[in-house]
C-alpha positions as CSV (number, residue, x, y, z in Angstrom):
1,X,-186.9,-148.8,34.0
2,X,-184.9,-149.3,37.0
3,X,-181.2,-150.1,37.8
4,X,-181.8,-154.1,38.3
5,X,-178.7,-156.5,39.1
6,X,-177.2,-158.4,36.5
7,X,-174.6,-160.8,36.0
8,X,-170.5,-159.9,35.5
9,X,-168.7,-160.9,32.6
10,X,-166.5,-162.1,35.0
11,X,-168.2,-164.4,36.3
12,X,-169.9,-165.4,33.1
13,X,-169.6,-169.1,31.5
14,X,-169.4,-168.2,28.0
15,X,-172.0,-170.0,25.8
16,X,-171.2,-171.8,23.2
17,X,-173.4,-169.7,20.3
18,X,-175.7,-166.8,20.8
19,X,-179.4,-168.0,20.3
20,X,-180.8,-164.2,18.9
21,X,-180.2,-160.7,18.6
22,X,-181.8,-160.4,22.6
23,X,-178.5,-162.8,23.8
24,X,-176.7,-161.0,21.7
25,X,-177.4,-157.2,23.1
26,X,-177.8,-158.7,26.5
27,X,-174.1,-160.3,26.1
28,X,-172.4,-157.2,24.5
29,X,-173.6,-155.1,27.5
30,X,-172.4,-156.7,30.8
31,X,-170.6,-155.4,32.9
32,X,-167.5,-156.5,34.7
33,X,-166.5,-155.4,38.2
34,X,-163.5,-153.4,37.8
35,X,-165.7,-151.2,35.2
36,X,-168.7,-151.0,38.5
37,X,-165.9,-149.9,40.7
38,X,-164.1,-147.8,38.5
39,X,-167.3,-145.5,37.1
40,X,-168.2,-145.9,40.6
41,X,-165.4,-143.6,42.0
42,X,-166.4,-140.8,39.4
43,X,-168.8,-138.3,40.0
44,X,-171.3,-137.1,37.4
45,X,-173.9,-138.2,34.9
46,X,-173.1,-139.8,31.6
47,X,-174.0,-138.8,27.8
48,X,-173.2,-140.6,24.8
49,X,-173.2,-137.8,21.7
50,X,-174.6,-140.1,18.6
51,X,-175.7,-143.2,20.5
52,X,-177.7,-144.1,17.1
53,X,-174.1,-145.6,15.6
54,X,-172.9,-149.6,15.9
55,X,-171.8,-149.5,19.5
56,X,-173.5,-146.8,21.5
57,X,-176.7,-148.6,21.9
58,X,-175.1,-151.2,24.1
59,X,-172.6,-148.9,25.0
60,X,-175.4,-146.6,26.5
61,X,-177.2,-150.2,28.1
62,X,-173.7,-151.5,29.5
63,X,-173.6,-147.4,31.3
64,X,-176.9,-147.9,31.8
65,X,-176.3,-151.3,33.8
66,X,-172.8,-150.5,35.3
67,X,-173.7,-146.7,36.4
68,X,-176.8,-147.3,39.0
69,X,-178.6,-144.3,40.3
70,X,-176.9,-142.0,37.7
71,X,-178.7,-140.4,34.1
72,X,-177.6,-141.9,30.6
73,X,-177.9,-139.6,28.2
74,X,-178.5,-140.9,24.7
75,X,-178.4,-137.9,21.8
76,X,-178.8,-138.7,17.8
77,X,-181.5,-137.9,15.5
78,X,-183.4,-141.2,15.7
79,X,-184.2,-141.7,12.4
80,X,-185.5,-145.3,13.8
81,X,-188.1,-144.7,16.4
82,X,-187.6,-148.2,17.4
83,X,-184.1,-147.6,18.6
84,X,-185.0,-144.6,21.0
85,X,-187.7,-147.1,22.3
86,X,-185.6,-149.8,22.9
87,X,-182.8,-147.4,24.6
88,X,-185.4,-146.2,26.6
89,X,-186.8,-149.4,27.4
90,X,-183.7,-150.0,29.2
91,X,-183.8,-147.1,31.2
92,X,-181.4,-144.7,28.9
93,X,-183.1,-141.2,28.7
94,X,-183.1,-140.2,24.3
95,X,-182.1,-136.5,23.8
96,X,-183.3,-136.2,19.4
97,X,-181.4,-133.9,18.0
98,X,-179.0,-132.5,14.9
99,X,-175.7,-132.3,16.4
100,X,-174.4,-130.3,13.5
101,X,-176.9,-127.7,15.2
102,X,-175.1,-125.5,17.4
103,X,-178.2,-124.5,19.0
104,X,-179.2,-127.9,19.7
105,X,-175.9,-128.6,20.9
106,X,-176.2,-125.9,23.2
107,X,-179.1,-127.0,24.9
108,X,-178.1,-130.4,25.1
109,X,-177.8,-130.8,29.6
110,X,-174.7,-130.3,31.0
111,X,-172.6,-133.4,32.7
112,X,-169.7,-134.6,34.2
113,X,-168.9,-137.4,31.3
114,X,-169.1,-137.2,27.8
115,X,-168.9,-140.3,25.4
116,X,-168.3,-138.6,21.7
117,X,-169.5,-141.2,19.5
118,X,-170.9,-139.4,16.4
119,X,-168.8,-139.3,13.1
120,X,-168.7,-140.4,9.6
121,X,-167.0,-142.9,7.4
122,X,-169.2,-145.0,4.8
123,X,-169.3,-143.5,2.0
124,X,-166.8,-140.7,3.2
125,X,-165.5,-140.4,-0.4
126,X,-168.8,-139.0,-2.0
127,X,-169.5,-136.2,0.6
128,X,-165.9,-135.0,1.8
129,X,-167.6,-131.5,3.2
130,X,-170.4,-133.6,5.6
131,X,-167.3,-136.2,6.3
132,X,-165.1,-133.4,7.7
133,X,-167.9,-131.5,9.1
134,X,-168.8,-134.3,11.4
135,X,-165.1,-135.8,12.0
136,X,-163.4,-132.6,12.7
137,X,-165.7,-129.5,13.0
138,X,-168.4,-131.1,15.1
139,X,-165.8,-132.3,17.7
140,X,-164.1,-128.7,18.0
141,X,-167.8,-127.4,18.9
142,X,-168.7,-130.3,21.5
143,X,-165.0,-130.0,22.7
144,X,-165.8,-126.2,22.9
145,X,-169.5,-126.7,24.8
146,X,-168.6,-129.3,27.1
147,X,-165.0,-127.8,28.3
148,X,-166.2,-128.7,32.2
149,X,-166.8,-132.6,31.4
150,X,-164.5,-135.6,30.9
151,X,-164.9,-136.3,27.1
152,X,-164.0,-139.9,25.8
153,X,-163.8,-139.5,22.1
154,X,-164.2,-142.5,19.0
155,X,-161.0,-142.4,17.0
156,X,-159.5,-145.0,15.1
157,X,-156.9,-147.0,14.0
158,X,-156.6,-145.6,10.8
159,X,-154.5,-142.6,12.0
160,X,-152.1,-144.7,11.5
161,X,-149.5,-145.6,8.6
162,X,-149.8,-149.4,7.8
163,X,-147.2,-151.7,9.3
164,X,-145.5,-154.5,9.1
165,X,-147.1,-157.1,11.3
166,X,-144.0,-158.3,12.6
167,X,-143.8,-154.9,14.1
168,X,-146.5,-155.5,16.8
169,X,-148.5,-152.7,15.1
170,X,-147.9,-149.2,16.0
171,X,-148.4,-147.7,19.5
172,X,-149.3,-144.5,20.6
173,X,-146.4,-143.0,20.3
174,X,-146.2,-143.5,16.5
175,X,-146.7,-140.3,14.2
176,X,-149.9,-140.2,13.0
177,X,-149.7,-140.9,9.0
178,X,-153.7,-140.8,7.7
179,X,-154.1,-141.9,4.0
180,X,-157.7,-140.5,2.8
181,X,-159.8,-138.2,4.1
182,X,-162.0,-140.2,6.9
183,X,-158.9,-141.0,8.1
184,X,-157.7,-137.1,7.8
185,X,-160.5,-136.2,9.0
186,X,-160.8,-138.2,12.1
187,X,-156.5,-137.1,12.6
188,X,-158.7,-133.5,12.7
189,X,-161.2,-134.6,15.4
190,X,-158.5,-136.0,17.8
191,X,-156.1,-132.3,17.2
192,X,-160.1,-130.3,18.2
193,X,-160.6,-132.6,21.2
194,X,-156.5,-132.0,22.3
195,X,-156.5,-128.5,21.4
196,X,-159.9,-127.4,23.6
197,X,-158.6,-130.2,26.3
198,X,-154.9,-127.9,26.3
199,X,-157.5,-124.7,26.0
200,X,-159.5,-125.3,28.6
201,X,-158.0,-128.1,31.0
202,X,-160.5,-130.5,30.1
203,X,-159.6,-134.1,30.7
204,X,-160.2,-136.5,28.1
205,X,-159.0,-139.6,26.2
206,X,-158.9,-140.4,22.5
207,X,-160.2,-144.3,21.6
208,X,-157.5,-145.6,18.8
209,X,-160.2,-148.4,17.8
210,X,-160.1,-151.0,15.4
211,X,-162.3,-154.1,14.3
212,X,-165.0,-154.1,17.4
213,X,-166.6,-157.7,16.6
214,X,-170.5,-157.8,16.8
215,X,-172.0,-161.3,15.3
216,X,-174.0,-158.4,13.2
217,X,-171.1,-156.7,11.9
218,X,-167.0,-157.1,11.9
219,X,-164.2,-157.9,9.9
220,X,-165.0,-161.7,10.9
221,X,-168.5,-161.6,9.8
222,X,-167.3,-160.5,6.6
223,X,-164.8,-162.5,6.4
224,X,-167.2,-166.0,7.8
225,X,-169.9,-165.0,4.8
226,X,-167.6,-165.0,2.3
227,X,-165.8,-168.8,2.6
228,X,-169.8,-169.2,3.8
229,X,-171.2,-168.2,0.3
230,X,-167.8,-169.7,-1.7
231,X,-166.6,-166.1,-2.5
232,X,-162.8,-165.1,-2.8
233,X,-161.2,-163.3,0.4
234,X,-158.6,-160.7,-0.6
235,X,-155.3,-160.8,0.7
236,X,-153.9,-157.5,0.1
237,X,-155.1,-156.1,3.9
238,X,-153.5,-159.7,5.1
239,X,-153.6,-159.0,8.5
240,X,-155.6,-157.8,11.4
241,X,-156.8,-157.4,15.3
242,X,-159.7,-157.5,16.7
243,X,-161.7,-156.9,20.0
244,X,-165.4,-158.6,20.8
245,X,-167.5,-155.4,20.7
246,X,-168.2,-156.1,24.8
247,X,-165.2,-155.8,25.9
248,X,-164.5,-152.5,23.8
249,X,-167.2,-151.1,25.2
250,X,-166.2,-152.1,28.7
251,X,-162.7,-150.1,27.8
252,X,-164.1,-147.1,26.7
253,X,-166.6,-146.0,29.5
254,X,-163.3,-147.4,32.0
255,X,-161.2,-144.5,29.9
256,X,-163.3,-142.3,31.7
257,X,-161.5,-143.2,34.5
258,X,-158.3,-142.9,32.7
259,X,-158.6,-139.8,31.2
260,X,-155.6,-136.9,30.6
261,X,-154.9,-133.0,30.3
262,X,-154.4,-132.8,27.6
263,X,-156.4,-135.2,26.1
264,X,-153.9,-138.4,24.9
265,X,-154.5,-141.4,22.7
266,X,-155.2,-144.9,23.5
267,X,-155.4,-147.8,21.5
268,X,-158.1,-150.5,21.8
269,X,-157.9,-153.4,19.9
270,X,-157.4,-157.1,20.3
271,X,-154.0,-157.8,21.3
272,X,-153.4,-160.9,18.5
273,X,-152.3,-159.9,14.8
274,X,-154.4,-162.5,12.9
275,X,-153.8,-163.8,9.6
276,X,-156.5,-163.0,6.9
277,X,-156.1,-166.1,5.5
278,X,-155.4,-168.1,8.4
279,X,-159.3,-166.8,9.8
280,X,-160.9,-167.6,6.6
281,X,-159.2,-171.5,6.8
282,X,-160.7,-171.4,10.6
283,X,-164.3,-170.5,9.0
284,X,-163.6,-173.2,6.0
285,X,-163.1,-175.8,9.1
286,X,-166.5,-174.8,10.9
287,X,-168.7,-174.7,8.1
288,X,-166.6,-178.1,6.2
289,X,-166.0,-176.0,3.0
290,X,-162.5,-175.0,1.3
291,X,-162.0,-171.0,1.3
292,X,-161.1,-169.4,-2.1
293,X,-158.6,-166.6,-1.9
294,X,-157.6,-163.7,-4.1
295,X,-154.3,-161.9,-4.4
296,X,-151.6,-162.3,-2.0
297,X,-150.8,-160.6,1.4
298,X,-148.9,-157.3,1.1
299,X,-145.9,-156.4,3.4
300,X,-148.1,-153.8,5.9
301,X,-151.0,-154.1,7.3
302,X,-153.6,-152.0,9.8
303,X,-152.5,-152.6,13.1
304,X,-152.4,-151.5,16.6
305,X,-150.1,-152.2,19.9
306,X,-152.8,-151.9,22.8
307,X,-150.3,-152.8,25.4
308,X,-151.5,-149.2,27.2
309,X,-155.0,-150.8,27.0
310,X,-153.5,-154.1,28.6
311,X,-151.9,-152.7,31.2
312,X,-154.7,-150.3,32.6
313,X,-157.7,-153.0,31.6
314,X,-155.9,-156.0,31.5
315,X,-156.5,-158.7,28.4
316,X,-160.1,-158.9,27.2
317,X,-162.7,-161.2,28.3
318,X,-163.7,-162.9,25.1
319,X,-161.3,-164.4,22.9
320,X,-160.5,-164.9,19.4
321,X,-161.3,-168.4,19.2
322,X,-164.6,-168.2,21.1
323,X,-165.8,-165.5,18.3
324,X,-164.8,-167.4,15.7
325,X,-167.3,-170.2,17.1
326,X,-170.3,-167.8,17.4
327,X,-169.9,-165.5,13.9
328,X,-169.6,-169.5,12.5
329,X,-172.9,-170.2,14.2
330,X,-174.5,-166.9,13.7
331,X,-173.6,-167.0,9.8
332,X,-174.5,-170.7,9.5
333,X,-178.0,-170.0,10.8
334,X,-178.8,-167.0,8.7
335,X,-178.7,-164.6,11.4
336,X,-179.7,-160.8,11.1
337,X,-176.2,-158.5,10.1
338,X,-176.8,-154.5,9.5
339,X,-175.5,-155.2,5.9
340,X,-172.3,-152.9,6.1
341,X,-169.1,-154.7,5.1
342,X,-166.2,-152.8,7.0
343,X,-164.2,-152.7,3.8
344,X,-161.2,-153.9,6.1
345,X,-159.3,-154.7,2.7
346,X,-159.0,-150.8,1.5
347,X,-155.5,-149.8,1.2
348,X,-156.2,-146.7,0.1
349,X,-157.9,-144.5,2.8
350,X,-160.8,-144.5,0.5
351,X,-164.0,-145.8,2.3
């Protein structure tokens, strides 16, 4: 397919509900200007290392869209045919492969920008050895292949101790504190990617992210479906941020632009901390029912400071209140999620 104009979020009247899951991909993957200009002034191809995951199909159609005349990449093992199809349906050339292979990883082409997507975290607890192998070894050995790129690696939040949400959340200055091994692990990718970046010289940046909201999946969805169905929220996580999933994915391929030697840490995240409770009483409102809750909000919380992210990207497009009108919608009309809860309310690292 070829590079076809399409609208800017900026200049984008936001609807008032998403009709399907086509609106909905369509939405998540347009582009603003200041990304256009900014991947503009780069030089290079892109590829996006596990596309197959929650954000890297319409991370790889947003590239695709905002990155005219360049290749994207897309690499996983498509295990669902119909996802290489549609990628490629939007003009994103599929790579299938293990990337736990080092000879496949080795063969993989060689460009200027590298989106590391892959990883592991559901059901982290009952395979430790794959969820280190793919958090921490895997990185070392694309960090190791692809010294000559820009590499913008998938972190997260949970690096992080909890904090007190009066705090702000914690910044990127804040000593890591992991609790768990995903979040241990993942502590283990970011030390590969800055240890090969200080190797090697290789720019890079490391995405602190937490909560991206897709109607399909997202602490609000969960959170929606259960004063939805009449089922008890818990308290104990009684605070978060979050970021619509198009505007994360806007602030990760403009990291590329953004990127360090060595490799540093960014946060991206919504800038609000949000009640738990006070979300679930903004569902009860939409959908006229009374939320139940359970337990009471503890003293920390998961939560991030993205004022680095604000000032290089500004505050995002879509905002809290606007979501909260379309996962209401979405959920009210029975519309298609991935069936993953994000397990937001874990305390204890162990996902």
């Amino acid at each position: 397919m070829s590079d076809v104009p399409v609208p800017l979020l900026d200049d984008l009247q936001l609807p008032a509900s998403v009709a399907s899951v086509e609106a909905l991909e369509d939405l998540l993957s347009l582009p603003s200007r200041s990304l256009i200009d900014e991947l503009a002034s780069l030089d290079g191809d892109l590829m996006i290392l596990g596309v197959g995951g929650k954000m890297g199909p319409t991370l790889a159609r947003l590239a695709r869209r905002a990155m005219p005349g360049r290749r994207i990449i897309g690499v996983a093992r498509f295990s669902d045919a119909a996802l290489r199809d549609r990628l490629q349906g939007w003009g994103v050339e599929t790579v299938t492969a293990n990337l736990l292979d080092r000879d496949a990883l080795q063969a993989l082409p060689r460009v200027r920008n590298i989106i590391f997507a892959a990883g592991h975290k559901f059901g982290a607890s009952g395979n430790p050895a794959l969820t280190w192998a793919m958090n921490t070894w895997l990185p070392g050995m694309v960090a190791e292949t692809f010294a000559d790129s820009r590499i913008v690696a998938f972190s997260t939040g949970n690096v992080y101790a909890l904090s007190a949400p009066s705090s702000g959340g914690a910044h990127e200055g804040t000593l890591p504190s992991p609790v768990g091994e995903y979040a241990q692990s993942c502590l283990g990718r970011e030390r590969m990617f800055e240890y090969f970046s200080m190797q090697n010289g290789t720019a890079g940046r490391i995405v602190r992210l937490n909560y991206a909201i897709d109607l399909r999946y997202g602490v609000l969805l969960d959170i929606a479906t259960r004063v939805h169905q009449g089922q008890p929220i818990a308290l104990g996580m009684g605070h978060v941020n979050v970021i619509w999933q198009g505007d994360a994915n806007i602030q990760v391929l403009r990291c590329l632009r953004h990127c360090s030697t060595p490799s540093s840490p960014i946060n991206i995240t919504g800038p609000e901390t949000l009640s738990v409770r006070r979300l679930a009483q903004q569902f009860g409102e939409r959908f006229g029912r009374t939320p139940a809750f359970s337990g009471e909000e503890a003293p920390t919380a998961l939560l991030s400071n993205t004022q680095l992210a604000q000032s290089m990207f500004g505050p995002p497009r879509v905002g809290v209140d606007t979501m909260l009108d379309w996962v209401a919608d979405w959920v009210r009309r029975g519309g298609s999620t991935y069936n993953k809860p994000t397990k937001f309310e874990v305390r204890d690292g162990g996902f």
